[in-house]
mmJSON file of the N, C-alpha and C atoms, coordinates in Angstrom:
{"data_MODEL":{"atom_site":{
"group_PDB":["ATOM","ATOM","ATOM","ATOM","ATOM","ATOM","ATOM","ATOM","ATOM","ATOM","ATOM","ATOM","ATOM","ATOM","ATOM","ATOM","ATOM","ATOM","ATOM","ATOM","ATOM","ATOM","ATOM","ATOM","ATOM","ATOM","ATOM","ATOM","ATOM","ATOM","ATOM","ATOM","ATOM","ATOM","ATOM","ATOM","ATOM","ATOM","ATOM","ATOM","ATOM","ATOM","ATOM","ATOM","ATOM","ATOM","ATOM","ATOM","ATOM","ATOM","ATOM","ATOM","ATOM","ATOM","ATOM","ATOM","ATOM","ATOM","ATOM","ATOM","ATOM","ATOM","ATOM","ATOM","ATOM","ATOM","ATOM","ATOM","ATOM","ATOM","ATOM","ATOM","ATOM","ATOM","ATOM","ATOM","ATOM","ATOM","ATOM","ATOM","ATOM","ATOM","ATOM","ATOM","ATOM","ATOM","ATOM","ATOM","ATOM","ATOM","ATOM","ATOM","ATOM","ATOM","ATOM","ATOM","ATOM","ATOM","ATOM","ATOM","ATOM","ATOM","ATOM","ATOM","ATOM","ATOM","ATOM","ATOM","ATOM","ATOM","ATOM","ATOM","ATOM","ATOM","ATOM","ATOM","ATOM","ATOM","ATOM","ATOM","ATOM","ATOM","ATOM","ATOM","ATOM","ATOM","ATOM","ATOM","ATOM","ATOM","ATOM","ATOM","ATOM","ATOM","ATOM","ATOM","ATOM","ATOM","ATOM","ATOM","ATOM","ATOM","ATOM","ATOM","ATOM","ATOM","ATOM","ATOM","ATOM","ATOM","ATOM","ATOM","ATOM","ATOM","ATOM","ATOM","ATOM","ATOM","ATOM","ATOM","ATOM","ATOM","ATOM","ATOM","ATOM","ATOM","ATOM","ATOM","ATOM","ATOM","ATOM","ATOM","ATOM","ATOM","ATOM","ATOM","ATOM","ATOM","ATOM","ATOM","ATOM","ATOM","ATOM","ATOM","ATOM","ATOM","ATOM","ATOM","ATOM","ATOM","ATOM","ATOM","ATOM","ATOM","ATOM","ATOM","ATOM","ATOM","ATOM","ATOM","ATOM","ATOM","ATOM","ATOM","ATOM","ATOM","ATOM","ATOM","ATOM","ATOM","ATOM","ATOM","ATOM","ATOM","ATOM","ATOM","ATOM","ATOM","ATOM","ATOM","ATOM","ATOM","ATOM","ATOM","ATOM","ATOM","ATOM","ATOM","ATOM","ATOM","ATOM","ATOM","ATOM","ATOM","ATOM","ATOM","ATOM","ATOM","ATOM","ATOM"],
"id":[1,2,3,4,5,6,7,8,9,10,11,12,13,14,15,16,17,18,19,20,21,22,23,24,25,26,27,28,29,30,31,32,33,34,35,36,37,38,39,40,41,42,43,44,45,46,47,48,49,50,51,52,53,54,55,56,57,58,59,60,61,62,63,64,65,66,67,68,69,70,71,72,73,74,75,76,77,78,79,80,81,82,83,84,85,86,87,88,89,90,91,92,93,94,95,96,97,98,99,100,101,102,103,104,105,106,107,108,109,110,111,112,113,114,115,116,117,118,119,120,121,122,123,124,125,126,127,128,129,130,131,132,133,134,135,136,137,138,139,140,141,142,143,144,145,146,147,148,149,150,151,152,153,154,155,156,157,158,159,160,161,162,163,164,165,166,167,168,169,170,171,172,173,174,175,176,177,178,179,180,181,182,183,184,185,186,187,188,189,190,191,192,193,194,195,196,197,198,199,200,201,202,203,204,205,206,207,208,209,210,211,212,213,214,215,216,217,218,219,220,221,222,223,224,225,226,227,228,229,230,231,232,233,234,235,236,237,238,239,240],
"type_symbol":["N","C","C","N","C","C","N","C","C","N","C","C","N","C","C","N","C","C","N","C","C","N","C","C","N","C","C","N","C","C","N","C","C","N","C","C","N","C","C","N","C","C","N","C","C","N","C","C","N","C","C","N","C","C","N","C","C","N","C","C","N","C","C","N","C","C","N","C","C","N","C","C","N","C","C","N","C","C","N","C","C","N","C","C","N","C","C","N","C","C","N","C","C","N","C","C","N","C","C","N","C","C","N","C","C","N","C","C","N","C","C","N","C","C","N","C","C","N","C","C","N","C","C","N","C","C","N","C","C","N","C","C","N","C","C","N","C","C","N","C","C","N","C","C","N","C","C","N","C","C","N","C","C","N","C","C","N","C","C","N","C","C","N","C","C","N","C","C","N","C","C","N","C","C","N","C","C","N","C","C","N","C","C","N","C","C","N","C","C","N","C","C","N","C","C","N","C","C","N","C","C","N","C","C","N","C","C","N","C","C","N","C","C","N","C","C","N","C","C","N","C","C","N","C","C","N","C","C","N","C","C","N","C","C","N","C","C","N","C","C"],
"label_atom_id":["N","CA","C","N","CA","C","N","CA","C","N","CA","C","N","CA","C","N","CA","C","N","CA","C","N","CA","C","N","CA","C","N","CA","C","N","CA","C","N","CA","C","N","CA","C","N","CA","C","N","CA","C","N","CA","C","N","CA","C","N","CA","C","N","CA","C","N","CA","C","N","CA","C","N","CA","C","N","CA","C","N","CA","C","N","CA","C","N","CA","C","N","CA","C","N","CA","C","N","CA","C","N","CA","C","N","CA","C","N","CA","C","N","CA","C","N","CA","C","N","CA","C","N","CA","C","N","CA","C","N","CA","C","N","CA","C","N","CA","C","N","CA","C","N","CA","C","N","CA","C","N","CA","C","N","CA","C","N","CA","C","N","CA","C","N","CA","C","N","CA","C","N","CA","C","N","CA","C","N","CA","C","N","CA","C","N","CA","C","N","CA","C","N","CA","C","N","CA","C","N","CA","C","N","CA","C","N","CA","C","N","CA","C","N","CA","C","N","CA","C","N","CA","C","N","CA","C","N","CA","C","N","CA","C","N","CA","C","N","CA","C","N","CA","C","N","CA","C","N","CA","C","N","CA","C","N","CA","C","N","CA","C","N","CA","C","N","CA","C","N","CA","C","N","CA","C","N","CA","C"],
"label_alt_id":[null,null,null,null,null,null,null,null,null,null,null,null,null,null,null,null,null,null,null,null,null,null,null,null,null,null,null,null,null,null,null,null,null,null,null,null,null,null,null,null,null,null,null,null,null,null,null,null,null,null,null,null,null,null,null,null,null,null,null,null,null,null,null,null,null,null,null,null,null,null,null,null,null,null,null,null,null,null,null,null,null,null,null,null,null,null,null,null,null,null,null,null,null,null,null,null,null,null,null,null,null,null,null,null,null,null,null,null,null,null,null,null,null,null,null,null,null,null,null,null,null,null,null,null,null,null,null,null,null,null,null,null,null,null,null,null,null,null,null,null,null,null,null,null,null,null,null,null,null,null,null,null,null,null,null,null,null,null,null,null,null,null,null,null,null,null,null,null,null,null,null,null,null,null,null,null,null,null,null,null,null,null,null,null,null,null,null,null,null,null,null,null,null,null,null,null,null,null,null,null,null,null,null,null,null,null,null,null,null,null,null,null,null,null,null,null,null,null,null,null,null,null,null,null,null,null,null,null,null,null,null,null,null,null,null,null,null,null,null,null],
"label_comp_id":["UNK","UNK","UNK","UNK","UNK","UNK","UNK","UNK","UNK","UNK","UNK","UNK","UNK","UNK","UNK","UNK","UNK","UNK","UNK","UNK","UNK","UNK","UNK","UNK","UNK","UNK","UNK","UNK","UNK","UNK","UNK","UNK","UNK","UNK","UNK","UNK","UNK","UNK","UNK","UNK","UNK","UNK","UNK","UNK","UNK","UNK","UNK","UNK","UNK","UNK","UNK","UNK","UNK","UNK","UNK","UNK","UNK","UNK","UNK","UNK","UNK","UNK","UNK","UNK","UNK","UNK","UNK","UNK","UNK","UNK","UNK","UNK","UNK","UNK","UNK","UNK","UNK","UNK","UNK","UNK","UNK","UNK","UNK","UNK","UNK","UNK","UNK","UNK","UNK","UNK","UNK","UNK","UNK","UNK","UNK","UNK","UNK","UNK","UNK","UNK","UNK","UNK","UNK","UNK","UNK","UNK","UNK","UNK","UNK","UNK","UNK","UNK","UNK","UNK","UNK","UNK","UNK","UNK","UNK","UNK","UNK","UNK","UNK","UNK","UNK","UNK","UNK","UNK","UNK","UNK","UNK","UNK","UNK","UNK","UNK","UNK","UNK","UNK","UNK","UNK","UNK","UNK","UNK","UNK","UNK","UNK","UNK","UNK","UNK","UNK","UNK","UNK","UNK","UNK","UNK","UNK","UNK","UNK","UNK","UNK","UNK","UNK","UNK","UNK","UNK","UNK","UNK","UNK","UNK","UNK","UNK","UNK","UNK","UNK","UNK","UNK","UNK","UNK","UNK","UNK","UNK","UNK","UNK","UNK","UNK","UNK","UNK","UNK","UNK","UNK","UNK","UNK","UNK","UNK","UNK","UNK","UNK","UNK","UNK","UNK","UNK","UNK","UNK","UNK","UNK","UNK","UNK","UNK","UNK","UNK","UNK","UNK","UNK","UNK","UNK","UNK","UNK","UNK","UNK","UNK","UNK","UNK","UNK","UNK","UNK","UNK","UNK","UNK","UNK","UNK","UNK","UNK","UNK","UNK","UNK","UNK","UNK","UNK","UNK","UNK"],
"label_asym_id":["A","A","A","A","A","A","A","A","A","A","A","A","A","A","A","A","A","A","A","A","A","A","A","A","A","A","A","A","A","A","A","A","A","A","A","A","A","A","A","A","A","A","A","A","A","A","A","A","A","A","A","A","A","A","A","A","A","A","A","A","A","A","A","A","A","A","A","A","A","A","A","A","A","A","A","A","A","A","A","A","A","A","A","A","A","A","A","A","A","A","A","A","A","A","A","A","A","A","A","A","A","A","A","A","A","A","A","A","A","A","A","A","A","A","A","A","A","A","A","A","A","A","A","A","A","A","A","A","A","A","A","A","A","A","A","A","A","A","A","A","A","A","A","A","A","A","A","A","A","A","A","A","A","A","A","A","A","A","A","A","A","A","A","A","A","A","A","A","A","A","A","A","A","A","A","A","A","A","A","A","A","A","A","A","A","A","A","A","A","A","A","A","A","A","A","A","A","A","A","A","A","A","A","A","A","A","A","A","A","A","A","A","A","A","A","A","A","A","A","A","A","A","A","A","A","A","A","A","A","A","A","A","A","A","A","A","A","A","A","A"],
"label_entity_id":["1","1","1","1","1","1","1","1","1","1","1","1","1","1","1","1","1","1","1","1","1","1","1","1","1","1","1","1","1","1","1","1","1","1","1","1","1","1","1","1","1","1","1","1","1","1","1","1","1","1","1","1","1","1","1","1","1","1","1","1","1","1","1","1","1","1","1","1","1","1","1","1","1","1","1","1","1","1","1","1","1","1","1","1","1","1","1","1","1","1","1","1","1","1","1","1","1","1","1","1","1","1","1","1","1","1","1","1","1","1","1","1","1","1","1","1","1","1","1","1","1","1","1","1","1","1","1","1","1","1","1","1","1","1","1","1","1","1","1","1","1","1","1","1","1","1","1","1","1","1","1","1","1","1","1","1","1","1","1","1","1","1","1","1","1","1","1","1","1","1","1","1","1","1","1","1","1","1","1","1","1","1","1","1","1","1","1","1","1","1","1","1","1","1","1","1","1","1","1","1","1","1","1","1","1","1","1","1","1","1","1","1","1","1","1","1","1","1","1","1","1","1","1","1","1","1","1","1","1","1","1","1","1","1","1","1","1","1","1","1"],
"label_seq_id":[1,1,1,2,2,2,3,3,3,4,4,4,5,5,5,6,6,6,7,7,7,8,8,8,9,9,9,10,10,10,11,11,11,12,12,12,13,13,13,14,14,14,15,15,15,16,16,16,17,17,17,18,18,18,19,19,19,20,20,20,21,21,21,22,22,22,23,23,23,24,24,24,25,25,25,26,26,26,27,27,27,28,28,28,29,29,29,30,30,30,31,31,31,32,32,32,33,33,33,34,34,34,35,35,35,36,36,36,37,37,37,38,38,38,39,39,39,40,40,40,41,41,41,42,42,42,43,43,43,44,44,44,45,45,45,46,46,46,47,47,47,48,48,48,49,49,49,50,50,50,51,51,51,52,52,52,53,53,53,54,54,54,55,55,55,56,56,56,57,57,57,58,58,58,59,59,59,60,60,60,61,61,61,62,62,62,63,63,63,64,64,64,65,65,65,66,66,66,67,67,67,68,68,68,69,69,69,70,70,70,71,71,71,72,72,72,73,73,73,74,74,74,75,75,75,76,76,76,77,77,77,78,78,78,79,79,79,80,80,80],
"pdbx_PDB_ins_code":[null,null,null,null,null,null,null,null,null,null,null,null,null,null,null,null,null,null,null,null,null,null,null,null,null,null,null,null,null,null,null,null,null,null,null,null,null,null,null,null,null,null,null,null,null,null,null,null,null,null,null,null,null,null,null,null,null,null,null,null,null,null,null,null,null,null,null,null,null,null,null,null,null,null,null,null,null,null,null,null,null,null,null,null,null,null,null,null,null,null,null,null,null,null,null,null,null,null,null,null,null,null,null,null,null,null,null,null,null,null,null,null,null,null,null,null,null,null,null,null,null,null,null,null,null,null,null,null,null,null,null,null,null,null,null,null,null,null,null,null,null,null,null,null,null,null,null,null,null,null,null,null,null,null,null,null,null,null,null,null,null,null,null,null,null,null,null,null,null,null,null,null,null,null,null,null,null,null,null,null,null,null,null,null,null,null,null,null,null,null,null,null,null,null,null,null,null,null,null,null,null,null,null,null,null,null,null,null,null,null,null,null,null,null,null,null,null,null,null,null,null,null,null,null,null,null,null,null,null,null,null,null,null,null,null,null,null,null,null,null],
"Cartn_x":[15.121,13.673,13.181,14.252,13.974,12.501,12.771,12.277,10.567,10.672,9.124,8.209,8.698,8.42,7.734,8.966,8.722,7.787,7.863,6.81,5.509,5.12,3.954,2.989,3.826,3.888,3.201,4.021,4.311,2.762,2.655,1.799,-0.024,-0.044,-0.877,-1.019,0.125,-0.163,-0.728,-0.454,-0.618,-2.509,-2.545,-4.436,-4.687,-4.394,-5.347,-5.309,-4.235,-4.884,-5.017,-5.466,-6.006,-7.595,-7.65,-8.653,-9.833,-9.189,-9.62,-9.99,-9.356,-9.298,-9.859,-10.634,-11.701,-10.508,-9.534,-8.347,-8.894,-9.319,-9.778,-8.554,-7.473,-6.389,-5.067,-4.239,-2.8,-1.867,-1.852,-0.68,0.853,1.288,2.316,2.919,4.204,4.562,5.681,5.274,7.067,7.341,8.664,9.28,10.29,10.731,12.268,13.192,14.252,15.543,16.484,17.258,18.646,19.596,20.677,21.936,21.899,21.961,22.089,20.918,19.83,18.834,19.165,20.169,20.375,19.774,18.823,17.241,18.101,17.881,18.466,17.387,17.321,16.364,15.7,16.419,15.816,14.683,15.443,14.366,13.113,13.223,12.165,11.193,12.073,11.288,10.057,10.649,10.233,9.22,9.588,8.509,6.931,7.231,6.375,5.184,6.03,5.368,4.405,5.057,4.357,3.367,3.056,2.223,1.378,1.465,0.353,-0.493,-0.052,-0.984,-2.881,-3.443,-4.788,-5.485,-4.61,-4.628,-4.922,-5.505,-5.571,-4.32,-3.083,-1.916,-1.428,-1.678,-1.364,-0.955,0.395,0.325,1.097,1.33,1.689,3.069,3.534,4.938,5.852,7.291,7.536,8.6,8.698,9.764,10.33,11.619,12.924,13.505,13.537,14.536,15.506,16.63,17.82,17.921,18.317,18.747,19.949,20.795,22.139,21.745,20.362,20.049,19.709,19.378,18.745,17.277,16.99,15.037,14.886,13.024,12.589,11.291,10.68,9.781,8.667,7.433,6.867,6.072,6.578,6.479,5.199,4.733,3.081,3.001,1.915,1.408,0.33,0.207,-0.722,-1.807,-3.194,-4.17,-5.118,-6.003,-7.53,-8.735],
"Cartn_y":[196.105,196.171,197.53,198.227,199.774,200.456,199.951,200.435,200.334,198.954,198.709,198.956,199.457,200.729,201.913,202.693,203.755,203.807,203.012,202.699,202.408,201.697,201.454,203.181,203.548,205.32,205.728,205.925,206.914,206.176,204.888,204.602,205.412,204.856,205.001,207.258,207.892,208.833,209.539,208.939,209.297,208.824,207.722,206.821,208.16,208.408,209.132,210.885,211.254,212.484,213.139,211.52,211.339,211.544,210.644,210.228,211.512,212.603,213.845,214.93,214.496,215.163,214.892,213.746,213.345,212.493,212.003,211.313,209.454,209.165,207.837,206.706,207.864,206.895,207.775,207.188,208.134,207.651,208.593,208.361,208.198,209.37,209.754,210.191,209.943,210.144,211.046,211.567,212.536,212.554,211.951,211.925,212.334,213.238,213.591,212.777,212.056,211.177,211.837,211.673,212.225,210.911,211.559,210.727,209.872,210.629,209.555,209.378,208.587,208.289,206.642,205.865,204.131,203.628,204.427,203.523,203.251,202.311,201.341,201.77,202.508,202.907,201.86,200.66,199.705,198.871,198.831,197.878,199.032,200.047,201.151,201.04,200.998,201.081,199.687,198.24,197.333,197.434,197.711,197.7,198.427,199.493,200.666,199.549,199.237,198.498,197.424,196.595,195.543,195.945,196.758,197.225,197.99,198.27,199.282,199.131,196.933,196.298,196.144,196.691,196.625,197.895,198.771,200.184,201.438,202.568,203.546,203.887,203.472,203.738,202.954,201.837,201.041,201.155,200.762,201.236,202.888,203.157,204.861,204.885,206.025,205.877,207.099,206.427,207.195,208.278,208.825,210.312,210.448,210.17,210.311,211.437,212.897,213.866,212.911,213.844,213.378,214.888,214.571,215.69,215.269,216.303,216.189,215.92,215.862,215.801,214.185,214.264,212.577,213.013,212.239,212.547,211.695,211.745,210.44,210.99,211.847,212.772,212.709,213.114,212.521,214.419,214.553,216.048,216.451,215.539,215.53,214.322,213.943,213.208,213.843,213.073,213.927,212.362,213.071,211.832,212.669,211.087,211.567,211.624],
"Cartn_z":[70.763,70.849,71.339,71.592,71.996,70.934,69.694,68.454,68.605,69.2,69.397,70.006,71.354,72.505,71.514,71.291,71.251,69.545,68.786,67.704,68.075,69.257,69.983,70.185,70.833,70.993,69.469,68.372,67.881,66.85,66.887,66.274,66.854,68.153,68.713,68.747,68.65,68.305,67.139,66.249,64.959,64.38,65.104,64.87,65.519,66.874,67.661,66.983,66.334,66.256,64.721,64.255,62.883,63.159,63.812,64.639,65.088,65.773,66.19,64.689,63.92,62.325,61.641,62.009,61.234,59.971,59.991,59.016,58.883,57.845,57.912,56.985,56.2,55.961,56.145,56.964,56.748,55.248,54.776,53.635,54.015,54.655,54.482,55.753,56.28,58.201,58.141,58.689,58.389,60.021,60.585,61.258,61.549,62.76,62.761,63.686,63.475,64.074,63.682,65.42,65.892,65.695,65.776,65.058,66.727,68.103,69.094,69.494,69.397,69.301,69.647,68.993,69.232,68.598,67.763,66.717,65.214,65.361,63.888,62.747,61.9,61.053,60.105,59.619,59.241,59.715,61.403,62.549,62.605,62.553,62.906,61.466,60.463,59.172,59.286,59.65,59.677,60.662,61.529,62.205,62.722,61.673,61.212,60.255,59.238,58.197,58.835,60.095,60.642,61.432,62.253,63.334,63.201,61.741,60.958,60.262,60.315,59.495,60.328,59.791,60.299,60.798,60.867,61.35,59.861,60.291,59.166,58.728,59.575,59.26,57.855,57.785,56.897,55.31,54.924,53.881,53.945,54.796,54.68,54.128,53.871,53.572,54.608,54.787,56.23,55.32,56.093,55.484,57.307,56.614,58.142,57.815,58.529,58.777,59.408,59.298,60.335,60.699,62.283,62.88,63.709,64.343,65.119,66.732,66.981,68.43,68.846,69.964,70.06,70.67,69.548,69.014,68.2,68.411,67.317,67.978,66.597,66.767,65.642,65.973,64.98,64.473,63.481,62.84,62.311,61.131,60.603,60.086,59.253,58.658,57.432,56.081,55.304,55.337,55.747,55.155,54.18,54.393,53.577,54.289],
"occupancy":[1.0,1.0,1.0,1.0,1.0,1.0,1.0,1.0,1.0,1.0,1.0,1.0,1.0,1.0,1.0,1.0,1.0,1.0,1.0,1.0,1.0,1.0,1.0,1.0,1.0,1.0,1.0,1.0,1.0,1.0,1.0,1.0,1.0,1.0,1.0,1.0,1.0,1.0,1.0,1.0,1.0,1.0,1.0,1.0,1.0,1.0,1.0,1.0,1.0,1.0,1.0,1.0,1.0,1.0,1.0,1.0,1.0,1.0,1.0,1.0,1.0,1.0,1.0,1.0,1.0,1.0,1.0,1.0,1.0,1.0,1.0,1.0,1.0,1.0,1.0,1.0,1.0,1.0,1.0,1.0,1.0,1.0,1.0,1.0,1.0,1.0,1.0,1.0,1.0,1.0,1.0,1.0,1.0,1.0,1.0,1.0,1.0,1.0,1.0,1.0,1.0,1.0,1.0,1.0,1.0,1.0,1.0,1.0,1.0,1.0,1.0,1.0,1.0,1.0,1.0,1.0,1.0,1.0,1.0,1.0,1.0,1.0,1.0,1.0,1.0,1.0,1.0,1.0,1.0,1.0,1.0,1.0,1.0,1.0,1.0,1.0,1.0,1.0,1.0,1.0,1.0,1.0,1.0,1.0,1.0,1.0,1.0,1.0,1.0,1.0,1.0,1.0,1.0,1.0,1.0,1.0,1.0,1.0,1.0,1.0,1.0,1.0,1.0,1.0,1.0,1.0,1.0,1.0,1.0,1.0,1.0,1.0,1.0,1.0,1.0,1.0,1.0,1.0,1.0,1.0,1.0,1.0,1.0,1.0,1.0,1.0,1.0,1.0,1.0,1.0,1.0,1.0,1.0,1.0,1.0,1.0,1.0,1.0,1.0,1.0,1.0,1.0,1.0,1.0,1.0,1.0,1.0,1.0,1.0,1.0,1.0,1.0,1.0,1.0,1.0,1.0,1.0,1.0,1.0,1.0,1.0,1.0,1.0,1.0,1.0,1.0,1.0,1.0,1.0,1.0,1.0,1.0,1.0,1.0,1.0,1.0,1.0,1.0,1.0,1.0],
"B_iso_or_equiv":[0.0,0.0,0.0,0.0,0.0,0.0,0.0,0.0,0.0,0.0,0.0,0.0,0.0,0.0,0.0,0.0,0.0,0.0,0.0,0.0,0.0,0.0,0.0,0.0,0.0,0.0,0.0,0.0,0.0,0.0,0.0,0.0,0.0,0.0,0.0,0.0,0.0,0.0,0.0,0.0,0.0,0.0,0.0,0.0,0.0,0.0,0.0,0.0,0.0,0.0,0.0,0.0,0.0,0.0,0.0,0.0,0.0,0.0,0.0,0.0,0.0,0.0,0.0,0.0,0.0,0.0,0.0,0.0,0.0,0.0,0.0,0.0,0.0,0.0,0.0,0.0,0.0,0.0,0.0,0.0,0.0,0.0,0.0,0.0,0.0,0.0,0.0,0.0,0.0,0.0,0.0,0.0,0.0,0.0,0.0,0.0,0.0,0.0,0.0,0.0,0.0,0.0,0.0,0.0,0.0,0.0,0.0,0.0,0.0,0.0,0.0,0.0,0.0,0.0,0.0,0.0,0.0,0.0,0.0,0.0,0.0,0.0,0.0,0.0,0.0,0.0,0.0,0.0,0.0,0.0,0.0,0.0,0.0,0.0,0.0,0.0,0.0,0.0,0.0,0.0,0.0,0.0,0.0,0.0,0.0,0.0,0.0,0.0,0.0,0.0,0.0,0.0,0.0,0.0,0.0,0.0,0.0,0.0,0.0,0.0,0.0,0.0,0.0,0.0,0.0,0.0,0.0,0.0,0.0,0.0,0.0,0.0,0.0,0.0,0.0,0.0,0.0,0.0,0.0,0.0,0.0,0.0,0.0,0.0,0.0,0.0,0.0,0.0,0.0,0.0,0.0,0.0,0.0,0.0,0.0,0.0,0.0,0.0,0.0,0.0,0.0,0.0,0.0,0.0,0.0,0.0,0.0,0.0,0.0,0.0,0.0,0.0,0.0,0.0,0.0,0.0,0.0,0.0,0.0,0.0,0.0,0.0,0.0,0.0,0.0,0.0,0.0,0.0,0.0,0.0,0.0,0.0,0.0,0.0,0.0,0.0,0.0,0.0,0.0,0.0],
"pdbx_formal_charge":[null,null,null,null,null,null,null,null,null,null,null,null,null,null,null,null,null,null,null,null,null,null,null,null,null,null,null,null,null,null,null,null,null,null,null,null,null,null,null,null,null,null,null,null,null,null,null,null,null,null,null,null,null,null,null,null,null,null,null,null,null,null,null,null,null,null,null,null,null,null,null,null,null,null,null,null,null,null,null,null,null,null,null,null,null,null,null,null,null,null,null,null,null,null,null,null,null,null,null,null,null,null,null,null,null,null,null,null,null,null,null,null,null,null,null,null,null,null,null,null,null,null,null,null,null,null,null,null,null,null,null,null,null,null,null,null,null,null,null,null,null,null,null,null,null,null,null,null,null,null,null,null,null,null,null,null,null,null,null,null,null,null,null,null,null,null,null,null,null,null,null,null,null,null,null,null,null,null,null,null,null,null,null,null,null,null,null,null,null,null,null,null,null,null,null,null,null,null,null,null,null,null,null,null,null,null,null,null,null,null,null,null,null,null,null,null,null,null,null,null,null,null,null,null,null,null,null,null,null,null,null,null,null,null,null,null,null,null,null,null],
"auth_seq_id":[1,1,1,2,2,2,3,3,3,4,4,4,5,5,5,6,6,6,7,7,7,8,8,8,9,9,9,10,10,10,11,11,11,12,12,12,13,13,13,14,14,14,15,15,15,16,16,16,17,17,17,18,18,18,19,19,19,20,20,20,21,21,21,22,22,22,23,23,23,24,24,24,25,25,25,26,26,26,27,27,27,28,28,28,29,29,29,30,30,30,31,31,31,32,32,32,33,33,33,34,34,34,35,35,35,36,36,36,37,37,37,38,38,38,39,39,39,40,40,40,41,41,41,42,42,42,43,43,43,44,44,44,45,45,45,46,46,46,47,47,47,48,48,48,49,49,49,50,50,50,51,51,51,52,52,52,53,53,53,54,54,54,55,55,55,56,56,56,57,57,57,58,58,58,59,59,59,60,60,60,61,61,61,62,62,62,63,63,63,64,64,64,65,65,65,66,66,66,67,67,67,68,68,68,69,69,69,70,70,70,71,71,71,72,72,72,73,73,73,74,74,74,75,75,75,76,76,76,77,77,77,78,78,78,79,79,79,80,80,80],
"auth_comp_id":["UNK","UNK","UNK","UNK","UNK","UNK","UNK","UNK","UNK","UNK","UNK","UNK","UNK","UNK","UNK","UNK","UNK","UNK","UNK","UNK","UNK","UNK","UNK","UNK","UNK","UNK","UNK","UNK","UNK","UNK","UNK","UNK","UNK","UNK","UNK","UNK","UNK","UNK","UNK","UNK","UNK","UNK","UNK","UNK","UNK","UNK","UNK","UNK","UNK","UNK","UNK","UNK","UNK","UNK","UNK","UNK","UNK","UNK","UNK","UNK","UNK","UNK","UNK","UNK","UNK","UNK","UNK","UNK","UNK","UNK","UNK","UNK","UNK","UNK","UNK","UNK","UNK","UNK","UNK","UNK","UNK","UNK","UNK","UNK","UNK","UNK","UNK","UNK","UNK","UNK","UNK","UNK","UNK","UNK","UNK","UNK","UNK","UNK","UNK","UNK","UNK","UNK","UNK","UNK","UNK","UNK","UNK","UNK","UNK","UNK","UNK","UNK","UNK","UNK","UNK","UNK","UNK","UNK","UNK","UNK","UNK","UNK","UNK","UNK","UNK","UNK","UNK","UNK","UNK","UNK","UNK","UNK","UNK","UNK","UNK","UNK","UNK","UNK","UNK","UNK","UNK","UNK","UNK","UNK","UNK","UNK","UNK","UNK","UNK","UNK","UNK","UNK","UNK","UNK","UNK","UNK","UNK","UNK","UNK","UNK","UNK","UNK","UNK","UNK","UNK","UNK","UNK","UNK","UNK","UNK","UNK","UNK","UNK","UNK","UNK","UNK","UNK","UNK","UNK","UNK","UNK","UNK","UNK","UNK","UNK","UNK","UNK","UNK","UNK","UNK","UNK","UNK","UNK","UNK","UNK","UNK","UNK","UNK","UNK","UNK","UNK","UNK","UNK","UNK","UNK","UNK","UNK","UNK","UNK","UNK","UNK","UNK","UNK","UNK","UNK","UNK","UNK","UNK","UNK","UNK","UNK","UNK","UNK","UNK","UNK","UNK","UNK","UNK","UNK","UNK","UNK","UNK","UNK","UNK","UNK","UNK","UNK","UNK","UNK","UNK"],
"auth_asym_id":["A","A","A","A","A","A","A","A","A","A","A","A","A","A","A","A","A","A","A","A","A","A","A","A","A","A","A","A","A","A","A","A","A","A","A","A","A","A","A","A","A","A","A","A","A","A","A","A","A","A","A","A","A","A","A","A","A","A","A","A","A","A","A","A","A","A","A","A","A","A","A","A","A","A","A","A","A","A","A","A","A","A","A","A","A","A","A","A","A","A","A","A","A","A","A","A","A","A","A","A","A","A","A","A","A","A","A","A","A","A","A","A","A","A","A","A","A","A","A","A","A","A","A","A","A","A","A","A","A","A","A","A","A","A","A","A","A","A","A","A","A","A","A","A","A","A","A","A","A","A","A","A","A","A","A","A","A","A","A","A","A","A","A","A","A","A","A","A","A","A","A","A","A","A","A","A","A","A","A","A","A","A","A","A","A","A","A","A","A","A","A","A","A","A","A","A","A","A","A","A","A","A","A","A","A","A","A","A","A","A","A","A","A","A","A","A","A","A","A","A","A","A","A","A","A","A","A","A","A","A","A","A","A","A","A","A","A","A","A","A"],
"auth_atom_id":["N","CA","C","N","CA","C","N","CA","C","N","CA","C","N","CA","C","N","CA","C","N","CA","C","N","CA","C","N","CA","C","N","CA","C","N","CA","C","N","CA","C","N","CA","C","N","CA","C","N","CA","C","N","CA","C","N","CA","C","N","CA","C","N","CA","C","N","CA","C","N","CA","C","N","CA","C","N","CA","C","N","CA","C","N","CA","C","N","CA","C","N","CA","C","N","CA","C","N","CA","C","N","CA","C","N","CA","C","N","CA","C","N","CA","C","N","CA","C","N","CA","C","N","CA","C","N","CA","C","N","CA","C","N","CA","C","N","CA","C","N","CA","C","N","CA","C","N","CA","C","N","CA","C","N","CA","C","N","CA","C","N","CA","C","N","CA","C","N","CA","C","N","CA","C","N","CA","C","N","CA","C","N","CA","C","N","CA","C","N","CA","C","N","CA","C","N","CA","C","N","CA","C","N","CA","C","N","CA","C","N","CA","C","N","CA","C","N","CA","C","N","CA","C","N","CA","C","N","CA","C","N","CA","C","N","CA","C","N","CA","C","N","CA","C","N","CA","C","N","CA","C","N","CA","C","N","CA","C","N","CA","C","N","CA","C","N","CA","C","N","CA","C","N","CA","C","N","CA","C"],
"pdbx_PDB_model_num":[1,1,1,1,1,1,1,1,1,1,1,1,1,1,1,1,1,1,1,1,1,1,1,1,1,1,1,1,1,1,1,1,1,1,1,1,1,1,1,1,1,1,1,1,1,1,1,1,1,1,1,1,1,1,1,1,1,1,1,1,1,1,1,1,1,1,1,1,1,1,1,1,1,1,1,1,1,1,1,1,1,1,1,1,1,1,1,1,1,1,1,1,1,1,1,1,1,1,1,1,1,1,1,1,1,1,1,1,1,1,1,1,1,1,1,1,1,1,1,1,1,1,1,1,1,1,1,1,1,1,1,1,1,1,1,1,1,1,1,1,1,1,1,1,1,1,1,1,1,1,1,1,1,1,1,1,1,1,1,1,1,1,1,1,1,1,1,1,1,1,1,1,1,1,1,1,1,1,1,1,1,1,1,1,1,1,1,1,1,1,1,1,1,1,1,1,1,1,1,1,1,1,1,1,1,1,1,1,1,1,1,1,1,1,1,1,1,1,1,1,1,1,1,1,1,1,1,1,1,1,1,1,1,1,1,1,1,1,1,1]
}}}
């Protein structure tokens, strides 16, 4: 459940500085994850999809870097 923590986060980052941008739909998430990170990318995927229901997030599609560090970083986003 680590996943849902730090998705709580990354969600609430992404509304808010959409939000400041005047962004009324996010498309697209580009995220960077480290190999020791412990985040199961499926549970993360899933739960992206679920918690975004009702949000400008909704609907977005995620783009995972992998990196060699332990991170789980949230890089940009493209809206409208």
């Amino acid at each position: 459940m680590h996943e849902m923590h730090l998705l709580n986060d990354l969600l609430a980052d992404i509304v808010k500085h959409a939000g400041e941008n005047k962004i009324k739909k996010v498309a697209k998430v580009y995220l960077k994850m480290g190999e020791f990170t412990e985040i199961n990318e499926d549970i993360l995927r899933h739960y992206f999809v679920e918690h975004a229901k009702g949000t400008i997030v909704e609907g977005a599609e995620i783009a995972i870097e992998k990196s060699p560090t332990r991170e789980l970083r949230l890089v940009s986003f493209d809206g409208e």
